[in-house]
FIKOLZA-533066 format. One record per residue (C-alpha): residue number from 1; z, y, x. Coordinates in steps of 0.05 Angstrom, whole numbers. Layout:
BEGIN
<rec><i>NUM</i><z>Z</z><y>Y</y><x>X</x></rec>
...
// end
This chain:
BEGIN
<rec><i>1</i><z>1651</z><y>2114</y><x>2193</x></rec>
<rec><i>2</i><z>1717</z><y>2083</y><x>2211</x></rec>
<rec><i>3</i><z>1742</z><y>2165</y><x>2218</x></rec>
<rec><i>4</i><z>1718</z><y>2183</y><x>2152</x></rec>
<rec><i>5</i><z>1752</z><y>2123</y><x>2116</x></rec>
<rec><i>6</i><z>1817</z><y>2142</y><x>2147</x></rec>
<rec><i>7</i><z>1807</z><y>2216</y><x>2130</x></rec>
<rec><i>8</i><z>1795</z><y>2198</y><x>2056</x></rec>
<rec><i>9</i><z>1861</z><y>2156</y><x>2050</x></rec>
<rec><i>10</i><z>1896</z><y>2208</y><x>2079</x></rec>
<rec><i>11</i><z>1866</z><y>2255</y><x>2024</x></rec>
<rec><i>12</i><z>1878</z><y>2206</y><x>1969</x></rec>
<rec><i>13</i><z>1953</z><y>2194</y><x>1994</x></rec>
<rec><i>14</i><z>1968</z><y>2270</y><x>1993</x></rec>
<rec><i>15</i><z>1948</z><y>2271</y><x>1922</x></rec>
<rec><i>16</i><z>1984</z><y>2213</y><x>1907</x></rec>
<rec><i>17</i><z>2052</z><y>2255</y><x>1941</x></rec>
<rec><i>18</i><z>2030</z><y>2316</y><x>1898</x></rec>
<rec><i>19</i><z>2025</z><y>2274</y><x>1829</x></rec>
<rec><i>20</i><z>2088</z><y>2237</y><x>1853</x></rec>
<rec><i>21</i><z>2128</z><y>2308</y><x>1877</x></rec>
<rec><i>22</i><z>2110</z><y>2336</y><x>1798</x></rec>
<rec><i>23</i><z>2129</z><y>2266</y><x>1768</x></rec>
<rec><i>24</i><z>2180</z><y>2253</y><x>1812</x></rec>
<rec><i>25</i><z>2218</z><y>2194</y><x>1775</x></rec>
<rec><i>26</i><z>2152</z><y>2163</y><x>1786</x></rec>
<rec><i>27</i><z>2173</z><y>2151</y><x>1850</x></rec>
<rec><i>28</i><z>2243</z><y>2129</y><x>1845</x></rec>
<rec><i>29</i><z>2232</z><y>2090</y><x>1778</x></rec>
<rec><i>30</i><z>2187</z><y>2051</y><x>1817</x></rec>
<rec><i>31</i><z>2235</z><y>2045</y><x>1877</x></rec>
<rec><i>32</i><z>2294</z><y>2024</y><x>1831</x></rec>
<rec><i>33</i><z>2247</z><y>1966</y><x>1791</x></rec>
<rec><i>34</i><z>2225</z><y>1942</y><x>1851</x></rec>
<rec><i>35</i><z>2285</z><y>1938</y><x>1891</x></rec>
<rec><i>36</i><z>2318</z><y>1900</y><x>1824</x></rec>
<rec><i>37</i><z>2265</z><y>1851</y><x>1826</x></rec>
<rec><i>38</i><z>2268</z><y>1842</y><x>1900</x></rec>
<rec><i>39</i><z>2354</z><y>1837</y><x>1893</x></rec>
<rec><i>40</i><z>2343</z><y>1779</y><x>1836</x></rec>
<rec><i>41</i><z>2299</z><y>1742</y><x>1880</x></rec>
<rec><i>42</i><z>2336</z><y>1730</y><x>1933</x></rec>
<rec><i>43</i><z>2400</z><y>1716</y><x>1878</x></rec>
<rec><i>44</i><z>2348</z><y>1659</y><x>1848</x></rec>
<rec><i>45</i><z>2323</z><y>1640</y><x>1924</x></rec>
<rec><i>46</i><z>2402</z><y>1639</y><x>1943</x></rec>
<rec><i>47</i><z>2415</z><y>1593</y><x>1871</x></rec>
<rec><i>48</i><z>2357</z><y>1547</y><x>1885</x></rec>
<rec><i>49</i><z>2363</z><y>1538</y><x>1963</x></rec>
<rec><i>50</i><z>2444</z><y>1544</y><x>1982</x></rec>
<rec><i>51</i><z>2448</z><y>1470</y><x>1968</x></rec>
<rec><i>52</i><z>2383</z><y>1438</y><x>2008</x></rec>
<rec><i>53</i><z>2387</z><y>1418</y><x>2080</x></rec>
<rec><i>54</i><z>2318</z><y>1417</y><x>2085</x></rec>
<rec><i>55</i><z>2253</z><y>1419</y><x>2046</x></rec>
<rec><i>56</i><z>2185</z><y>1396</y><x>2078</x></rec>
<rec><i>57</i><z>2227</z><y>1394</y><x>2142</x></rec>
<rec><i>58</i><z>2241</z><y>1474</y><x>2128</x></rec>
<rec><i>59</i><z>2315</z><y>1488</y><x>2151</x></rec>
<rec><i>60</i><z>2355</z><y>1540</y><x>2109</x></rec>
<rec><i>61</i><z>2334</z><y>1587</y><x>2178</x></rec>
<rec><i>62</i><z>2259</z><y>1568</y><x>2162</x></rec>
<rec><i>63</i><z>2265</z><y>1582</y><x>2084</x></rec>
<rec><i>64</i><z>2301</z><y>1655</y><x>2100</x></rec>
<rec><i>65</i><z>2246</z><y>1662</y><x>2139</x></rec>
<rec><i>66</i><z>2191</z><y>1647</y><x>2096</x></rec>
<rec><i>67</i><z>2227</z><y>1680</y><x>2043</x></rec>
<rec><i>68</i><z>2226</z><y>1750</y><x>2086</x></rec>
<rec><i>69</i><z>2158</z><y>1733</y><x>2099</x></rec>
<rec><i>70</i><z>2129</z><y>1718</y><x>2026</x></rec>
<rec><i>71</i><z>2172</z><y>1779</y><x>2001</x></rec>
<rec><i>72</i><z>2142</z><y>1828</y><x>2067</x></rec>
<rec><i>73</i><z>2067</z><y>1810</y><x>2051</x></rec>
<rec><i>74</i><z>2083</z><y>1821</y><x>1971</x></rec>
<rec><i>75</i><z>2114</z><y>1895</y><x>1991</x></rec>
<rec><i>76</i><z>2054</z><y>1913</y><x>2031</x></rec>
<rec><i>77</i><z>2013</z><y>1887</y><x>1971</x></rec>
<rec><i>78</i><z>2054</z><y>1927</y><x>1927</x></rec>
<rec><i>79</i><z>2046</z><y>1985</y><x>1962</x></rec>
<rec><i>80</i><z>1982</z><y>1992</y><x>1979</x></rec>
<rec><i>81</i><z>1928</z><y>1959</y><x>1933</x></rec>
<rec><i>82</i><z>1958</z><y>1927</y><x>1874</x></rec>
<rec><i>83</i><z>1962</z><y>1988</y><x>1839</x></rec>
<rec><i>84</i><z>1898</z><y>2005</y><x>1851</x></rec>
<rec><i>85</i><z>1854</z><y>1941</y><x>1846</x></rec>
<rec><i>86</i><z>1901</z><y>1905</y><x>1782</x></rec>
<rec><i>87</i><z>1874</z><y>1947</y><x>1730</x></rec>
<rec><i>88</i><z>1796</z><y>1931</y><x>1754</x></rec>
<rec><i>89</i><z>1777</z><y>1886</y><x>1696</x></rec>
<rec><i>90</i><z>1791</z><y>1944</y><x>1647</x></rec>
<rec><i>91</i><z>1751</z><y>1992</y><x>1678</x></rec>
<rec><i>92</i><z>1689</z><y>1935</y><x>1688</x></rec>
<rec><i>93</i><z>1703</z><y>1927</y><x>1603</x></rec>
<rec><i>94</i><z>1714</z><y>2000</y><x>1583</x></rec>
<rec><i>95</i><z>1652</z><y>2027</y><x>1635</x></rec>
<rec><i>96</i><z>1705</z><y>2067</y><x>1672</x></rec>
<rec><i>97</i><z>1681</z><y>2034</y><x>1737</x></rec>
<rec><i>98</i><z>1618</z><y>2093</y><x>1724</x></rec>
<rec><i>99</i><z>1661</z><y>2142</y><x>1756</x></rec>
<rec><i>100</i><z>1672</z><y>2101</y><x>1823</x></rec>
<rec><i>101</i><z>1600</z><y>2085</y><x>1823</x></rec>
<rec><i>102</i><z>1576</z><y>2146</y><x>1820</x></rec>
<rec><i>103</i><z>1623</z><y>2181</y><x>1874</x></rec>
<rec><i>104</i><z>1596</z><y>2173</y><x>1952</x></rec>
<rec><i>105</i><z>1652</z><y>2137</y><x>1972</x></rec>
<rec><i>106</i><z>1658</z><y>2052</y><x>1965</x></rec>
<rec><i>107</i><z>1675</z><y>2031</y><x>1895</x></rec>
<rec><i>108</i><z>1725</z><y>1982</y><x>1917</x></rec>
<rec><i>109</i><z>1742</z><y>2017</y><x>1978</x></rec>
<rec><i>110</i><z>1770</z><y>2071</y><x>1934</x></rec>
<rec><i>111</i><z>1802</z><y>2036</y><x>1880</x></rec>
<rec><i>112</i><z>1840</z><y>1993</y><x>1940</x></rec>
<rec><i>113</i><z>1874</z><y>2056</y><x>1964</x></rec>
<rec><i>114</i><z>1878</z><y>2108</y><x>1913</x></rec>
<rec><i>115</i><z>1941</z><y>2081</y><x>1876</x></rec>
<rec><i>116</i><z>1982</z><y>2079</y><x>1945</x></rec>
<rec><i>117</i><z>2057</z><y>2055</y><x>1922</x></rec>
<rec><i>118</i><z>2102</z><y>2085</y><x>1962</x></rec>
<rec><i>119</i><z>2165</z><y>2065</y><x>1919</x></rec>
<rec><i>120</i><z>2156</z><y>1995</y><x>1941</x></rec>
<rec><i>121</i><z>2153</z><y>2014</y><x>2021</x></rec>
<rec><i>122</i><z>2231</z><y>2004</y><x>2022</x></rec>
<rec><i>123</i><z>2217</z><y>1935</y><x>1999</x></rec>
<rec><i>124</i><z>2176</z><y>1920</y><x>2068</x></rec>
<rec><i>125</i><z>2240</z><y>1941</y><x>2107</x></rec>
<rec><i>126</i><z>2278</z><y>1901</y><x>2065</x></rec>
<rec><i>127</i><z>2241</z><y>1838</y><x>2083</x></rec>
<rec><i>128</i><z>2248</z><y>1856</y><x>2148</x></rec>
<rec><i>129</i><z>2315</z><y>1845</y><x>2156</x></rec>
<rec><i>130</i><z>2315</z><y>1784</y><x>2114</x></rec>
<rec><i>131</i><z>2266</z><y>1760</y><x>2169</x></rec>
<rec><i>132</i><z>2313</z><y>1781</y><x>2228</x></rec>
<rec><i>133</i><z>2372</z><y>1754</y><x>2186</x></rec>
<rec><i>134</i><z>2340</z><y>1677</y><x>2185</x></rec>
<rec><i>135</i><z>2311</z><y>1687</y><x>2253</x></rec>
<rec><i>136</i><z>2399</z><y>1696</y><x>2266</x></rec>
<rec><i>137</i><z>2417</z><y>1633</y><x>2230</x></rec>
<rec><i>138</i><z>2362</z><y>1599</y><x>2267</x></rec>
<rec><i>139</i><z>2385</z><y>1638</y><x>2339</x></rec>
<rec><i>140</i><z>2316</z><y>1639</y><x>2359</x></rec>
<rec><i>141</i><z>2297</z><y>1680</y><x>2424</x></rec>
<rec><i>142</i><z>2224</z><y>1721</y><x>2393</x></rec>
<rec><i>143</i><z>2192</z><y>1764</y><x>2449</x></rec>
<rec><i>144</i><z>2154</z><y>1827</y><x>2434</x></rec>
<rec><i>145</i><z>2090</z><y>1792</y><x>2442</x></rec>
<rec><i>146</i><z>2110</z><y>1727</y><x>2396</x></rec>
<rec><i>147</i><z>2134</z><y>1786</y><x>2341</x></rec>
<rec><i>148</i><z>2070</z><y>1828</y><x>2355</x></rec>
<rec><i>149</i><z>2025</z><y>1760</y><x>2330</x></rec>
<rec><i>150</i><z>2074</z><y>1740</y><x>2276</x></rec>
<rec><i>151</i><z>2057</z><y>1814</y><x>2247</x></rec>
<rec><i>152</i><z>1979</z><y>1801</y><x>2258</x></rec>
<rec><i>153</i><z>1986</z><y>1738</y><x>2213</x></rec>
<rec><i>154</i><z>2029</z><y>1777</y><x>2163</x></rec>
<rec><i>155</i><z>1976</z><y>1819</y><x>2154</x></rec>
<rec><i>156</i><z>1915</z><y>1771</y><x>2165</x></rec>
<rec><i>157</i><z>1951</z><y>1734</y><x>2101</x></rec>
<rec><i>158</i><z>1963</z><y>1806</y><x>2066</x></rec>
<rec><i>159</i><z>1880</z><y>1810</y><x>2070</x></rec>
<rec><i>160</i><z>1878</z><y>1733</y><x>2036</x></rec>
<rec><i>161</i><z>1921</z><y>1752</y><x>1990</x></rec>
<rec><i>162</i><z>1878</z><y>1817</y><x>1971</x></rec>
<rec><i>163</i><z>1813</z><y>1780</y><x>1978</x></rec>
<rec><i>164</i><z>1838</z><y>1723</y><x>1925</x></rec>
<rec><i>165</i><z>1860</z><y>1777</y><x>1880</x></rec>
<rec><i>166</i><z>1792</z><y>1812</y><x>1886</x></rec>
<rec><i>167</i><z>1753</z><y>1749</y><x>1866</x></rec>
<rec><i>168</i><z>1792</z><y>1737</y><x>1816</x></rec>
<rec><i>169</i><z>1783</z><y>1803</y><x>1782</x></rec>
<rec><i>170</i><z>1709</z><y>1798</y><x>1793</x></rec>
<rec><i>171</i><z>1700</z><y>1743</y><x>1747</x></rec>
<rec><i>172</i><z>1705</z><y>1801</y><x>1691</x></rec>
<rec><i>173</i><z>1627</z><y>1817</y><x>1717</x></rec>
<rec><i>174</i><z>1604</z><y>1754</y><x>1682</x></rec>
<rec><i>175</i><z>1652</z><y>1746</y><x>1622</x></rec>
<rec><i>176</i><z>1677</z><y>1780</y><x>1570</x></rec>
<rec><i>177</i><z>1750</z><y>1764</y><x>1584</x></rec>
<rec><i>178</i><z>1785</z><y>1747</y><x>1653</x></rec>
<rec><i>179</i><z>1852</z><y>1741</y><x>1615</x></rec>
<rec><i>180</i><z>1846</z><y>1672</y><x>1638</x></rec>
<rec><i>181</i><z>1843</z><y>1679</y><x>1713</x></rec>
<rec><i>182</i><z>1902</z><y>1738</y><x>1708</x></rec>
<rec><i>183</i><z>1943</z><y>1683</y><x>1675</x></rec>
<rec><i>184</i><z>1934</z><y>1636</y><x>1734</x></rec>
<rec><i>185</i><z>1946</z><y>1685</y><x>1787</x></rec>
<rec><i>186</i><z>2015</z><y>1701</y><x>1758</x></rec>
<rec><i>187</i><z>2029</z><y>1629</y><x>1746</x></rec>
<rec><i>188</i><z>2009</z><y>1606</y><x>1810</x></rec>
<rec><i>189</i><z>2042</z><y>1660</y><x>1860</x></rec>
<rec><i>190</i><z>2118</z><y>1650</y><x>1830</x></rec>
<rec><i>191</i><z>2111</z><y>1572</y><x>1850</x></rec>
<rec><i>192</i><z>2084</z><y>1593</y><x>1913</x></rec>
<rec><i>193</i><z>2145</z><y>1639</y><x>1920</x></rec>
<rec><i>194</i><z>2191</z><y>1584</y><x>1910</x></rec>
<rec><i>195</i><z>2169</z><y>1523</y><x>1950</x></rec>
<rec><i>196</i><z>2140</z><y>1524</y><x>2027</x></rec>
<rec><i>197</i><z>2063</z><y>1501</y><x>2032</x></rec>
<rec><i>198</i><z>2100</z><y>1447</y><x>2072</x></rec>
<rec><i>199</i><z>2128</z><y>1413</y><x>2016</x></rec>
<rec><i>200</i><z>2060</z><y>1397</y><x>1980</x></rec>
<rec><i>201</i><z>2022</z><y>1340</y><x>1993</x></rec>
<rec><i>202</i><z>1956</z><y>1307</y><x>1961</x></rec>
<rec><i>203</i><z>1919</z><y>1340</y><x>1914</x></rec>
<rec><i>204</i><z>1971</z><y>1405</y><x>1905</x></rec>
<rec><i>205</i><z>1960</z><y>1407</y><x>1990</x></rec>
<rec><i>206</i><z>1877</z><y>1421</y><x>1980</x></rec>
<rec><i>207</i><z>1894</z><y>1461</y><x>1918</x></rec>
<rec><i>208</i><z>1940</z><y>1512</y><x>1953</x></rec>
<rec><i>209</i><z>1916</z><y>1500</y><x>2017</x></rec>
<rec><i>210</i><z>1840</z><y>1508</y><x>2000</x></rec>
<rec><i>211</i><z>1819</z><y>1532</y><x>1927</x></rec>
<rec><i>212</i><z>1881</z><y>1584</y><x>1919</x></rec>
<rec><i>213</i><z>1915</z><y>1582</y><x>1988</x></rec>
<rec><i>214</i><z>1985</z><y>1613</y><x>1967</x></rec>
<rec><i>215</i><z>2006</z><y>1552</y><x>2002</x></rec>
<rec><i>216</i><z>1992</z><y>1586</y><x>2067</x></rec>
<rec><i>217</i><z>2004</z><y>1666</y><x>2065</x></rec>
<rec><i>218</i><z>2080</z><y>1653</y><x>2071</x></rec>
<rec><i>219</i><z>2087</z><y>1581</y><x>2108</x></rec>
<rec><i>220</i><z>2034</z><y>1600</y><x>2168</x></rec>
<rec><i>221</i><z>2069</z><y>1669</y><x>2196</x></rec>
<rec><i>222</i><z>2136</z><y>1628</y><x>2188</x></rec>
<rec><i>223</i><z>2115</z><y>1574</y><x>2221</x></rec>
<rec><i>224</i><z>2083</z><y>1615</y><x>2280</x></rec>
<rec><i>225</i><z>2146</z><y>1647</y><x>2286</x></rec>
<rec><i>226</i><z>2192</z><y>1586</y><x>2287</x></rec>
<rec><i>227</i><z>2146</z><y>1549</y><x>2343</x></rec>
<rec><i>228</i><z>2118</z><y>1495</y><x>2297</x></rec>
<rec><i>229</i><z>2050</z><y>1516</y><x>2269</x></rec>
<rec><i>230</i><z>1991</z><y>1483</y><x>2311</x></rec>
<rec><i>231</i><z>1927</z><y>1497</y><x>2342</x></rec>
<rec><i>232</i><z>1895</z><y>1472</y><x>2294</x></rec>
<rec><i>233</i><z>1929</z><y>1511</y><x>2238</x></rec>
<rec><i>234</i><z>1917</z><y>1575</y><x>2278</x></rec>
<rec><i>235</i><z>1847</z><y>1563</y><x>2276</x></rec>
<rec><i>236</i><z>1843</z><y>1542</y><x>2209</x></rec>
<rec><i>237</i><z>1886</z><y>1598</y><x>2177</x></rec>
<rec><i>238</i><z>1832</z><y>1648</y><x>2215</x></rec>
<rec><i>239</i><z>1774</z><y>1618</y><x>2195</x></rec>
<rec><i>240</i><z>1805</z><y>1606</y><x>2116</x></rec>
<rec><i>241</i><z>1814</z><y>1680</y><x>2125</x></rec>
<rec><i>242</i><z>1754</z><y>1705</y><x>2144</x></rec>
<rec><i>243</i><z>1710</z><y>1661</y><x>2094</x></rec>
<rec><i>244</i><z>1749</z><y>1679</y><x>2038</x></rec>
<rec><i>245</i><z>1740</z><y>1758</y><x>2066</x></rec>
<rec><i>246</i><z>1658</z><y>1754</y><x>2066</x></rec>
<rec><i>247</i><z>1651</z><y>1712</y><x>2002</x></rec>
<rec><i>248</i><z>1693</z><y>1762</y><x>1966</x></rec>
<rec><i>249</i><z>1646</z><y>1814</y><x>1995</x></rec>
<rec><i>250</i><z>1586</z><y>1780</y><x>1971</x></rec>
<rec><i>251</i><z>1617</z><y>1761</y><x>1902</x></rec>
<rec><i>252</i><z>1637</z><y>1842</y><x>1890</x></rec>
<rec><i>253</i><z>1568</z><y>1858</y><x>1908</x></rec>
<rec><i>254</i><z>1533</z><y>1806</y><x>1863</x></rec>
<rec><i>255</i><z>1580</z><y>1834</y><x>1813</x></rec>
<rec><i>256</i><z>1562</z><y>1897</y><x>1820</x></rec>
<rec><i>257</i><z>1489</z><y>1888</y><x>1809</x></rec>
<rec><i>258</i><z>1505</z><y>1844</y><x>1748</x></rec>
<rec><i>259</i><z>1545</z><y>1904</y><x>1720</x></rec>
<rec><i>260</i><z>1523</z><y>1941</y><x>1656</x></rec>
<rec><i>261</i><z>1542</z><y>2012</y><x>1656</x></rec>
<rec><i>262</i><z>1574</z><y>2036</y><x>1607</x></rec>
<rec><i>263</i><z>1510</z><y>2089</y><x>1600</x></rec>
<rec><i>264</i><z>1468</z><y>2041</y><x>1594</x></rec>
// end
């Protein structure tokens, strides 16, 4: 099974190359929008952070860091599935989600990979060095090992990220309009940019630690990687990770079966 998922993304990404190679400022439109949104970030990051010591006890090493980190797991998002999986409440509305039912192949499973981004891979390598860069200032000594698990919770947060987005959009089984829920996504993720799960406390802790854990997807890996992140965050980020994974499993599926076809 696992060989014939791979061989269908690899089919799906040559015909996204083939589109792209006939289209081609597809490509670097996409690579010049992105790599202007990615340069005024760090301008605004640089603006907002040049004067603070230290925020949630986040040095300016930590917040380079986290700002490599929050920037790497949106360029892997970017590139791979938010192409493919934003557009999913139209197709629920319109009955276009027919035409991934229909095919042998999982409906999400497809939609996840078949609008590949490659224009915003140069943003991962970008973040990359941003990372490098604050692990500099910070003159931290990372072994291969301690690098190879700060990529594992890069991309365990990368799969949070997706499954949050994927719930979200699966409200649009039950209601008319998930306008609503879009609207909160893109409000909540900027702040979440901004500010270090560190710096919340109270209720704004259990709401971005918890019910939309944005809080976490940048702070965790960054924390890992600068020696102060716990056992007990460890355990907690994995097992956050994987209960949000099978519950937005479940929800698809009970979505799914609540869906009225557009033939119907």
């Amino acid at each position: 099974m696992i060989i014939k998922n791979l061989r269908f993304i690899f089919t799906l990404l040559k015909l996204k190359f083939s589109r792209m190679m006939v289209f081609r400022f597809d490509f670097f439109g996409a690579f010049f929008v992105d790599s202007s949104l990615f340069i005024l970030q760090l301008l605004m990051f640089e603006a907002i952070y040049s004067n603070v010591d230290s925020i949630g006890g986040f040095r300016r090493g930590d917040m380079i860091i986290f700002i490599g980190t929050f920037s790497l797991i949106n360029a892997i998002n970017m590139t791979i599935f938010f192409f493919g999986t934003y557009d999913i409440p139209r197709k629920i509305r319109e009955g276009e989600l027919d035409y991934y039912i229909t095919k042998p192949v999982n409906p999400l499973f497809r939609m996840t990979f078949e609008n590949v981004n490659p224009g915003s891979f140069p943003l991962i390598i970008a973040s990359g060095f941003i990372i490098f860069y604050g692990i500099s200032v910070l003159d931290l000594k990372v072994s291969a090992a301690g690098m190879t698990v700060y990529m594992i919770w890069v991309l365990m947060m990368t799969l949070l990220w997706y499954d949050i987005s994927i719930i979200l959009r699966t409200v649009s089984f039950f209601t008319f309009s998930s306008a609503a829920m879009e609207q909160l996504e893109e409000n909540l993720l900027p702040l979440n940019m901004k500010l270090p799960g560190v710096a919340y406390k109270g209720i704004f802790r259990f709401l971005f630690y918890f019910v939309f854990p944005y809080g976490i997807m940048a702070t965790f890996p960054t924390q890992y990687l600068t020696g102060t992140l716990s056992w007990l965050g460890m355990v907690y980020g994995a097992v956050l990770t994987c209960c949000f994974t099978l519950f937005m499993l479940w929800f698809w599926k009970t979505g799914l079966r609540n869906y009225k076809s557009a033939s119907s």
